[in-house]
C-alpha positions as CSV (number, residue, x, y, z in Angstrom):
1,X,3.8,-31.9,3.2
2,X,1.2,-30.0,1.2
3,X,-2.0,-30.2,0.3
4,X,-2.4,-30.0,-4.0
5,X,-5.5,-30.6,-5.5
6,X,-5.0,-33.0,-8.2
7,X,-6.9,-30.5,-10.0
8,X,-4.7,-27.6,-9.9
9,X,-1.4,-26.7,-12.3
10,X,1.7,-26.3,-10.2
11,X,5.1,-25.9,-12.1
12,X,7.4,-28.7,-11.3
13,X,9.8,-26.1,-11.0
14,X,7.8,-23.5,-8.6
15,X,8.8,-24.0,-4.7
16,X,5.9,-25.0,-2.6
17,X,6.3,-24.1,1.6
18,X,5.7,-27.1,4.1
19,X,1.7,-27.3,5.0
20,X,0.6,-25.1,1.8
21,X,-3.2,-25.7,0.3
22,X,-3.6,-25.4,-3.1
23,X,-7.0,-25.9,-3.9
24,X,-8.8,-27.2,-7.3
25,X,-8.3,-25.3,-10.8
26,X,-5.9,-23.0,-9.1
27,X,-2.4,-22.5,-12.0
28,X,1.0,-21.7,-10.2
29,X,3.8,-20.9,-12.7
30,X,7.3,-21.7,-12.9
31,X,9.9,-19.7,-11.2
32,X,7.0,-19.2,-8.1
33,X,8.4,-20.0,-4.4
34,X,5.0,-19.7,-2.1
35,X,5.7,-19.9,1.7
36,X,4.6,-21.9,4.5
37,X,0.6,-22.7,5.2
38,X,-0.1,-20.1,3.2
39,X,-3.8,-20.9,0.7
40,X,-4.1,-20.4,-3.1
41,X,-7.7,-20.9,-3.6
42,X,-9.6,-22.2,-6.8
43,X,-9.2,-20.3,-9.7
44,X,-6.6,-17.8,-8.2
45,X,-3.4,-17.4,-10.8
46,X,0.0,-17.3,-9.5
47,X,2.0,-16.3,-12.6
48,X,6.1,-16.4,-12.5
49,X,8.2,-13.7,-10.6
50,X,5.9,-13.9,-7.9
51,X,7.3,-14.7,-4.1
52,X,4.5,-15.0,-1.4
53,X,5.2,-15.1,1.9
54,X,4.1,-17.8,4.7
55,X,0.1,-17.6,6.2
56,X,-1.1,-15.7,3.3
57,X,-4.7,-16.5,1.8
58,X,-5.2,-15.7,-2.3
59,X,-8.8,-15.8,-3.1
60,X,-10.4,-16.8,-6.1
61,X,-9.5,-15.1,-9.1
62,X,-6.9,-13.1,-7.8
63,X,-3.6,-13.0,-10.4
64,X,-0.4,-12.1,-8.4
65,X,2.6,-11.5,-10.6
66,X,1.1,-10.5,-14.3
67,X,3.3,-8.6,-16.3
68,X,3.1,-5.2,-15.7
69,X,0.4,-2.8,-17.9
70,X,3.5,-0.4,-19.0
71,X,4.4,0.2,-22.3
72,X,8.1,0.4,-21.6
73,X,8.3,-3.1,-20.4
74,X,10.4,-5.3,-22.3
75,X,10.3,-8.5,-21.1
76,X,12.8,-8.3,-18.1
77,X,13.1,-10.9,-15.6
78,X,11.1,-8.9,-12.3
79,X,9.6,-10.0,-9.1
80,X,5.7,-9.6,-7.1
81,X,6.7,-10.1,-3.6
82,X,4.3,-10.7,-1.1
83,X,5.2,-10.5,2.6
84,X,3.8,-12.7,5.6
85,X,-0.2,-13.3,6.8
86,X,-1.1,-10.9,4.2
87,X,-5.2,-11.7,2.4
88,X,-5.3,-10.8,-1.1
89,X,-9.2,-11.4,-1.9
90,X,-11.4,-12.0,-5.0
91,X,-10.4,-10.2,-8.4
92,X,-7.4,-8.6,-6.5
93,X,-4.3,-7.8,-9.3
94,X,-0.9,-7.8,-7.7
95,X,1.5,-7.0,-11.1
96,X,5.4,-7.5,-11.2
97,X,7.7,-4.5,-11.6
98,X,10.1,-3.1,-14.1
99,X,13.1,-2.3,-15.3
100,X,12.5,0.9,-13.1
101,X,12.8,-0.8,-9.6
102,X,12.6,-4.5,-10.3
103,X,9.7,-5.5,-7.9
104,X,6.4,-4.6,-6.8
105,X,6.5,-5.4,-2.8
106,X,3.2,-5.9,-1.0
107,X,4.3,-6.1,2.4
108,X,2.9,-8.3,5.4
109,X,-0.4,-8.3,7.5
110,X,-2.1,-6.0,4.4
111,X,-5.0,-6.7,3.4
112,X,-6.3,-6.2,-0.4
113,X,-10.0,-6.1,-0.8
114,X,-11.5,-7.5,-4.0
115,X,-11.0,-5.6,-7.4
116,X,-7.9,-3.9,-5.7
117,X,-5.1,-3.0,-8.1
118,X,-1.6,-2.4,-7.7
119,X,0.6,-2.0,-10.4
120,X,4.3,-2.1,-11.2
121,X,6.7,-1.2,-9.0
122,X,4.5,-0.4,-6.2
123,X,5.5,-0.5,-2.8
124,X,3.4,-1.2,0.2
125,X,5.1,-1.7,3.4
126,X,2.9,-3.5,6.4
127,X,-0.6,-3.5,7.8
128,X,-2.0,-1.6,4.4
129,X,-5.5,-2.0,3.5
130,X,-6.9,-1.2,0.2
131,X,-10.8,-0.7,-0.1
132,X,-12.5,-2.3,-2.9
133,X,-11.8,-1.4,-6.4
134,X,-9.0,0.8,-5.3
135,X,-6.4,1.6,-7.5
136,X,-2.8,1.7,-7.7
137,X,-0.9,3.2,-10.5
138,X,2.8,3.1,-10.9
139,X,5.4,3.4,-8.8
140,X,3.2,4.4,-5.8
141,X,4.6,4.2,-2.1
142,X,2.6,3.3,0.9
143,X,3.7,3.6,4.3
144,X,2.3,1.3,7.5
145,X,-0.9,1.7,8.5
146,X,-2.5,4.0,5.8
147,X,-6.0,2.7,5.0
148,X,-7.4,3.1,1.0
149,X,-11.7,3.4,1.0
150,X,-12.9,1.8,-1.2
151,X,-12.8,3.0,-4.8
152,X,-9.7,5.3,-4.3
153,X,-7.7,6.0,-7.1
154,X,-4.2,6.9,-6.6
155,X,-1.8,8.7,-9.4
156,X,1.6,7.3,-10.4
157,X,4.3,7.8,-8.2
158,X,2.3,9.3,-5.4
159,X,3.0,9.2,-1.5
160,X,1.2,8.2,1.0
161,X,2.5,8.3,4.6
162,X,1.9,6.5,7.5
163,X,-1.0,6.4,9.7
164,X,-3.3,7.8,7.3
165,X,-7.1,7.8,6.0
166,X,-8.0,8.2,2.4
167,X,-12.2,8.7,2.2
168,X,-13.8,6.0,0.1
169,X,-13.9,7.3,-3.8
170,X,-11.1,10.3,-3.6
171,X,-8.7,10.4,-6.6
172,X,-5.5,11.6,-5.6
173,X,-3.0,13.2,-7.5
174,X,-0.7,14.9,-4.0
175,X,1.0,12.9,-1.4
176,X,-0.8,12.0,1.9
177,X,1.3,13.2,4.7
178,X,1.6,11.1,7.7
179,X,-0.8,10.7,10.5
180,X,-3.7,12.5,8.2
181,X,-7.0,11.9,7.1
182,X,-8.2,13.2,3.5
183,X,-11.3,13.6,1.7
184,X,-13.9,16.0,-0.3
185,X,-13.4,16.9,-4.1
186,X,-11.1,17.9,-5.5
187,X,-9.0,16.2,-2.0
188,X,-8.4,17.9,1.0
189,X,-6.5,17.5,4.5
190,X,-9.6,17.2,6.9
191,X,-7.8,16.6,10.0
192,X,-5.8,13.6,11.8
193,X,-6.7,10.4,11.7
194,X,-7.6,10.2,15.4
195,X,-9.5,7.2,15.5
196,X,-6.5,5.3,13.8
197,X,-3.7,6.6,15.8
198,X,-5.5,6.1,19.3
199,X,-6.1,2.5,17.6
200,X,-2.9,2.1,17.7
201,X,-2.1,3.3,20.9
202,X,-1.0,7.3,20.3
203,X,-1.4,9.0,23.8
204,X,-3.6,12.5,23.9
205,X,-0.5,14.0,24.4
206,X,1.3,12.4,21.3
207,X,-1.9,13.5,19.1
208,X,-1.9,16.7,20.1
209,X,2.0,17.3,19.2
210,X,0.8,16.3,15.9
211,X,-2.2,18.5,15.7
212,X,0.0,21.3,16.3
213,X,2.5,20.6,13.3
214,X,-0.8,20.7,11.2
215,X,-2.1,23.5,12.3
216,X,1.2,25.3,11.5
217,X,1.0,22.8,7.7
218,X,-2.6,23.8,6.9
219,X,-4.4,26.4,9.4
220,X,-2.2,29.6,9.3
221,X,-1.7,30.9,5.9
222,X,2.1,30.2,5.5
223,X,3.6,28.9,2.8
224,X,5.1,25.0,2.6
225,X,8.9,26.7,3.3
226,X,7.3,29.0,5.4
227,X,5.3,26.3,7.5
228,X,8.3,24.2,8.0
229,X,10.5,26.8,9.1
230,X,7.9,27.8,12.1
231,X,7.5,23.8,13.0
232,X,11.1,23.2,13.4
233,X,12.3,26.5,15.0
234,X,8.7,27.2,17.4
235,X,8.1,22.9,18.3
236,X,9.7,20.4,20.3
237,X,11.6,17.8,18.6
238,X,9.8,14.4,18.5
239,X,10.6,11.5,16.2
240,X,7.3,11.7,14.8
241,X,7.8,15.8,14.0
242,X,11.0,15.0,12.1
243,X,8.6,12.5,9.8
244,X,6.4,14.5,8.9
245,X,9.4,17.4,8.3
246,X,11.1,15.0,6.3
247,X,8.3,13.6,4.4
248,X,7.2,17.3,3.2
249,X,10.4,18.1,2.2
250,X,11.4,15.1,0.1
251,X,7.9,15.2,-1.3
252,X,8.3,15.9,-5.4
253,X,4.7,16.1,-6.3
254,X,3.9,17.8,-3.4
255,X,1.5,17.7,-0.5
256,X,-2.8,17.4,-0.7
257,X,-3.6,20.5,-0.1
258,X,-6.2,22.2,3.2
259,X,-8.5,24.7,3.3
260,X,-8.9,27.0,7.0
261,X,-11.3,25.3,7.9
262,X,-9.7,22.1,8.0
């Protein structure tokens, strides 16, 4: 069974997971399914379209599932989806997608700190966190692992690969390649993020294959094609060289930019 306040709105119809807490003044709409001892806390707002996953904690005032701040929306039936374990905490904003992809997804073990934002048809796949007050504009793609600094603001449709570090306040406009660490204004590749990746269990030697594609990215003087072309003819194949290949070339708003003394 659950645990409901008596004080709290949940829709008959909304589909409430064994063991969930739903605390006073909290609202959950219709057409909600919340999963398994997960905890909506007072005054949080689960609106409908939203699916959150088991083990998750929604602070207070957090709204998961509003409809989406886009002009072009027309009232389309869309989803907020909100994987396993994952803390979304005061203030946070989670909205629903659009026509354009259907769903915002917020995937599990991330954590959102409060005033985060992330709009309409945003996808954030695992272990993300987002700073405080940072902000997500549409149609933005995070990959595992990246970390948001607080007060990072983030351009529609951006990339933002694995692995990486955004610097607390940056606004960026470029995709974040894999494995990086950014920062300075305007933004700027500063180097790996080697504290994350020997977090997470990157050997030396693993790291320094990766220093080496970056060098060739952001410390010679080549071009983007030109860069690329070196990396794949001059360094040994390893699944994490492919990545980062890949992710520059399917990049359409292009890659942050270095400097040489990055």
């Amino acid at each position: 069974m659950s645990n409901i306040s008596s004080l709290a709105f949940v829709h008959p119809e909304a589909t409430i997971g064994k063991d969930v807490i739903v605390e006073p003044f909290a609202y959950i709409d219709q057409n909600v399914e919340i999963g398994e001892e997960t905890v909506v806390m007072s005054n949080s707002t689960i609106l409908s379209g939203a699916r959150i996953g088991k083990k998750c904690t929604i602070f207070p005032q957090a709204t998961v599932s509003a409809i989406p701040q886009d002009l072009k929306f027309k009232g389309e039936e869309t989803l907020a989806i909100i994987g396993d374990r994952t803390t979304v905490r005061e203030c946070v904003t989670v909205n629903r997608g659009t026509a354009s992809r259907g769903f915002t997804v917020v995937g599990n073990d991330c954590l959102l700190m409060a005033y985060s934002h992330v709009a309409h048809d945003c996808v954030l796949k695992d272990f993300v966190i987002l700073g405080n007050a940072t902000q997500l504009a549409g149609e933005v793609e995070i990959d595992d692992y990246a970390i948001l600094s607080g007060g990072t603001l983030v351009h529609q449709f951006t990339r933002i690969g694995t692995h990486t570090i955004i610097q607390g306040g940056s606004k960026v406009p470029k995709d974040i390649p894999p494995y990086t660490m950014v920062g300075r204004e305007p933004l700027t590749y500063v180097g790996l993020n080697f504290v994350g990746l020997r977090r997470r269990g990157f050997s030396s030697e693993l790291i320094n294959s990766i220093q080496d594609i970056y060098r060739y990215l952001y410390q010679t003087g080549y071009n983007i094609t030109q860069a690329l072309e070196r990396i794949e003819n001059e360094l040994p194949e390893t699944k994490e060289r492919n990545h980062v290949i890949a992710f520059v070339k399917n990049s359409t708003r292009g890659i942050v930019r270095g400097n040489m003394e990055g």
